[in-house]
C-alpha positions as CSV (number, residue, x, y, z in Angstrom):
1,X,118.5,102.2,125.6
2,X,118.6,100.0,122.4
3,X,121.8,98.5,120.7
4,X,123.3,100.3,118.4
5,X,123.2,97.3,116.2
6,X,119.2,96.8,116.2
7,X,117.5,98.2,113.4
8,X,115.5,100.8,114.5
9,X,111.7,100.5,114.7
10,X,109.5,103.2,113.9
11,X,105.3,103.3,113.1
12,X,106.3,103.7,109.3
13,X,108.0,100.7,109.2
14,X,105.5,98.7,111.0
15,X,102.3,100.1,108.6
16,X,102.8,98.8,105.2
17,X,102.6,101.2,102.7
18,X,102.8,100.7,98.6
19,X,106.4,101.8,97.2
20,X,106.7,104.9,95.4
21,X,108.9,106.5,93.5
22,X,111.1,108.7,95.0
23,X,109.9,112.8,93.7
24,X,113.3,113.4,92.3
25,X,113.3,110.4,89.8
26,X,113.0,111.9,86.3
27,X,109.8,111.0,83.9
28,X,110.0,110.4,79.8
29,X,106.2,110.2,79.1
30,X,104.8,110.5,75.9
31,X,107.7,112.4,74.4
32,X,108.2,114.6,77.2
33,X,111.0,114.2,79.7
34,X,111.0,116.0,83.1
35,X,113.5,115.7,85.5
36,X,111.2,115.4,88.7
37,X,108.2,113.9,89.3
38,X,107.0,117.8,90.9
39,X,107.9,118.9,87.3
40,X,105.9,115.9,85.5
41,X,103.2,116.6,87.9
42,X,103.5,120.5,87.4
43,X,102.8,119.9,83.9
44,X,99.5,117.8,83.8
45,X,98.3,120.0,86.3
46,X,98.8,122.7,82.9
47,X,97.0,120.2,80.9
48,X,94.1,119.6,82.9
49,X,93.7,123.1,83.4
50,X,94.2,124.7,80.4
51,X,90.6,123.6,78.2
52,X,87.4,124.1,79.2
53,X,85.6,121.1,81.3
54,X,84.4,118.3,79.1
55,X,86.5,119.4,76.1
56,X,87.9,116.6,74.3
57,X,91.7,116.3,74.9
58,X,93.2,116.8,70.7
59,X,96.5,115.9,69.6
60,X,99.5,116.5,71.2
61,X,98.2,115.9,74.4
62,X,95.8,113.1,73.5
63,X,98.8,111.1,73.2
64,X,100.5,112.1,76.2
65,X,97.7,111.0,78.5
66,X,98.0,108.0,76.5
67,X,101.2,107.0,77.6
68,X,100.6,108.5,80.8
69,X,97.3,106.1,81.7
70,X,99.1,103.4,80.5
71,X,101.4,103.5,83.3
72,X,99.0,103.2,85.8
73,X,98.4,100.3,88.1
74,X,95.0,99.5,86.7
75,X,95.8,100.4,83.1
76,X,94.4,97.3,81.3
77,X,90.8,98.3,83.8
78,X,91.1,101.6,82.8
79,X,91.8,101.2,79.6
80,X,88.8,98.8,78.6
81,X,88.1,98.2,75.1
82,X,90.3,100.7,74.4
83,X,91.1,104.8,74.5
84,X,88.2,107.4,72.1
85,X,89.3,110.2,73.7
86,X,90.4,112.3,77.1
87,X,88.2,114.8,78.5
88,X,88.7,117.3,82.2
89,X,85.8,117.2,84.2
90,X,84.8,117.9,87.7
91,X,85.9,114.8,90.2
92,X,83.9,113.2,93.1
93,X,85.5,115.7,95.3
94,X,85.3,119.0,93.2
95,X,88.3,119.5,91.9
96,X,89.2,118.8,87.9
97,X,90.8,115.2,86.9
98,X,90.8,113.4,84.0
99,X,88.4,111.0,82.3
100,X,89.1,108.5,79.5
101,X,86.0,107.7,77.1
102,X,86.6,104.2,75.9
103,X,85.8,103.5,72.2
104,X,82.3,101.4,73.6
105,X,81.3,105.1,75.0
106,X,81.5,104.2,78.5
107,X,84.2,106.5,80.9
108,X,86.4,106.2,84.2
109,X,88.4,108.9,85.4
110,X,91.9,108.0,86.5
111,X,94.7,109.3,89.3
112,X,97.6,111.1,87.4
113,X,99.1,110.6,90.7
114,X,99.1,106.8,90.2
115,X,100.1,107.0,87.2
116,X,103.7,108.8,87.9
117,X,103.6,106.5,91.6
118,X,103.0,103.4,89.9
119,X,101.3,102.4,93.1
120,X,97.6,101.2,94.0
């Protein structure tokens, strides 16, 4: 039996795992404020699904995936010499994420996910 008083140990707490924030925490990205991150996330899901692959990403939502990459862990990486444009293409894995073309023509796709976690 263990002491009521002893913190409990369980294999989360021994693994070390990056904070996140917590899904109900409410988003203001890029103009846009959603109360969850399930909402923020249901709505670039929209965006990356609603152009055809390899379309260039105009205004309004240019800027939103602005703001959005910004927030990511790796920003100033992903970022580079700086943002030309968004496009959705196919990922390693098959599905559709994002791509930033930097303004020297090279391009890095990025996690949305890490972006709204703020985590690694």
């Amino acid at each position: 039996m263990s002491n009521v008083n002893e913190p409990r140990t369980s294999r989360t707490a021994k693994t070390s795992r990056p904070s996140r924030k917590p899904r109900g925490i409410s988003h203001t990205i890029g103009g846009h404020t959603f109360p969850t991150t399930t909402a923020a996330e249901e709505f670039i899901q929209t965006l990356l699904h609603a152009r055809p692959l390899r379309e260039i990403v105009a205004e309004p939502d240019h800027s939103f995936l602005c703001d959005l990459l910004s927030r990511h862990p790796d920003a100033a990486e992903k970022i580079g010499t700086g943002v030309r444009h968004f496009t959705a293409e196919p990922s390693k894995g098959g599905k559709r994420c994002f791509y930033v073309t930097r303004v020297d023509d090279s391009k890095m796709d990025f996690s949305t996910g890490k972006c709204l976690r703020g985590n690694k």
